[in-house]
C-alpha positions as CSV (number, residue, x, y, z in Angstrom):
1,X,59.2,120.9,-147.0
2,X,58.5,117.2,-146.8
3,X,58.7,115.0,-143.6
4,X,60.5,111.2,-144.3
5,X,57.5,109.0,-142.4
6,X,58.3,105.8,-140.2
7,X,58.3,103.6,-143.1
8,X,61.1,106.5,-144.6
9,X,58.4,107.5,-147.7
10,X,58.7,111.0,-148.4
11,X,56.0,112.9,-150.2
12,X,56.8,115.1,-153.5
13,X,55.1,118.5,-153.3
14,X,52.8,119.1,-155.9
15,X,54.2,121.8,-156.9
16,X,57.8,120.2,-158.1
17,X,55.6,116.7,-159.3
18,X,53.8,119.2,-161.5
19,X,56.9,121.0,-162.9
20,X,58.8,118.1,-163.5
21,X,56.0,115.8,-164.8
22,X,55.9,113.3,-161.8
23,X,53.3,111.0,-161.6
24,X,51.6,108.4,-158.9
25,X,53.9,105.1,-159.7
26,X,56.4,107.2,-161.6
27,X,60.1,105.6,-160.5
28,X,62.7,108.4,-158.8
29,X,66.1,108.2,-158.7
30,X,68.2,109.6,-154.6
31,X,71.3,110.8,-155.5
32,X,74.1,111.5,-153.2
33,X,76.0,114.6,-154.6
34,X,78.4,115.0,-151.3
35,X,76.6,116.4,-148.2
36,X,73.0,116.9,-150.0
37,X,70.8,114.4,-151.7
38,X,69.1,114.8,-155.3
39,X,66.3,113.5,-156.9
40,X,65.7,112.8,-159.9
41,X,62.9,111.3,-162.0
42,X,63.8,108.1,-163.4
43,X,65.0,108.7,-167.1
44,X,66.4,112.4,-166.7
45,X,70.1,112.9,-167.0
46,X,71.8,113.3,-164.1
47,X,73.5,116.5,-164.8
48,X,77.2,116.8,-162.8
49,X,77.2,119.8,-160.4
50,X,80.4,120.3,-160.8
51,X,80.8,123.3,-158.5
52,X,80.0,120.2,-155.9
53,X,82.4,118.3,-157.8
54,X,85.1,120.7,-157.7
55,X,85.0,121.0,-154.3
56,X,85.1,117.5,-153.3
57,X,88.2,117.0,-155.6
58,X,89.9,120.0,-153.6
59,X,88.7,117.7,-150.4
60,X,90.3,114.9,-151.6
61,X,93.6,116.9,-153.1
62,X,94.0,118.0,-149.4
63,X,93.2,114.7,-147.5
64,X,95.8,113.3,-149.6
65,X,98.6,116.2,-149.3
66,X,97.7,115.5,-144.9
67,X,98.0,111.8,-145.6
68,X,101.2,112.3,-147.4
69,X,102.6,114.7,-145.1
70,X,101.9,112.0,-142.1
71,X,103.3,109.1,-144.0
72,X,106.9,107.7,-142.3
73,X,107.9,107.3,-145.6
74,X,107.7,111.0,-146.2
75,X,109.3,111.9,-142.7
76,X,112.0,109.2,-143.3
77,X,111.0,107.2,-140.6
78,X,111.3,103.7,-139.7
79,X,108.1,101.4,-141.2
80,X,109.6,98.3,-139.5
81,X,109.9,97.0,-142.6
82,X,111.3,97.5,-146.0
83,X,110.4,96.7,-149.6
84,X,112.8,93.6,-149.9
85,X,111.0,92.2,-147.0
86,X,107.9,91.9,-148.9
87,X,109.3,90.3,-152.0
88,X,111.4,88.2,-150.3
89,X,108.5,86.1,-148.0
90,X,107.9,82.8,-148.2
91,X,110.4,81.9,-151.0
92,X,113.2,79.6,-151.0
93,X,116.7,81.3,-151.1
């Protein structure tokens, strides 16, 4: 495990520099991949995890289907406004 300092530098154990060929000066790339953060060495792919992938699309898929469900539209309620409104704004009649 690594500590971030006050100047937020974080060491690479050796271990991992070693395995993935990480040297002093070598560039690294932070990833955010949802609630975790990768890192990769500058030139690698960047593989997709799609199991984390998957489940942030199932995230979204029900944040929309709340959204949706909450929407006056979708309840028939009043917006205060209607579409005509809009398009009809600021042009002569």
């Amino acid at each position: 495990m690594s500590k971030v300092t006050s100047k937020l530098q974080v060491t690479v154990p050796k271990a991992i520099a070693d395995e993935y060929r990480i040297k002093p000066g070598d560039d690294i790339l932070w990833v955010a991949s949802g609630e975790s953060v990768r890192v990769v060495p500058a030139g690698a792919q960047v593989k997709p995890d799609v199991a984390e992938r998957l489940k942030l699309f199932d995230q979204a898929t029900r944040r929309q289907a709340q959204r949706a469900a909450q929407s006056p539209r979708r309840q028939g309620g009043d917006r205060g406004w209607t579409r005509e409104d809009l398009y009809g704004r600021g042009r002569s009649r």
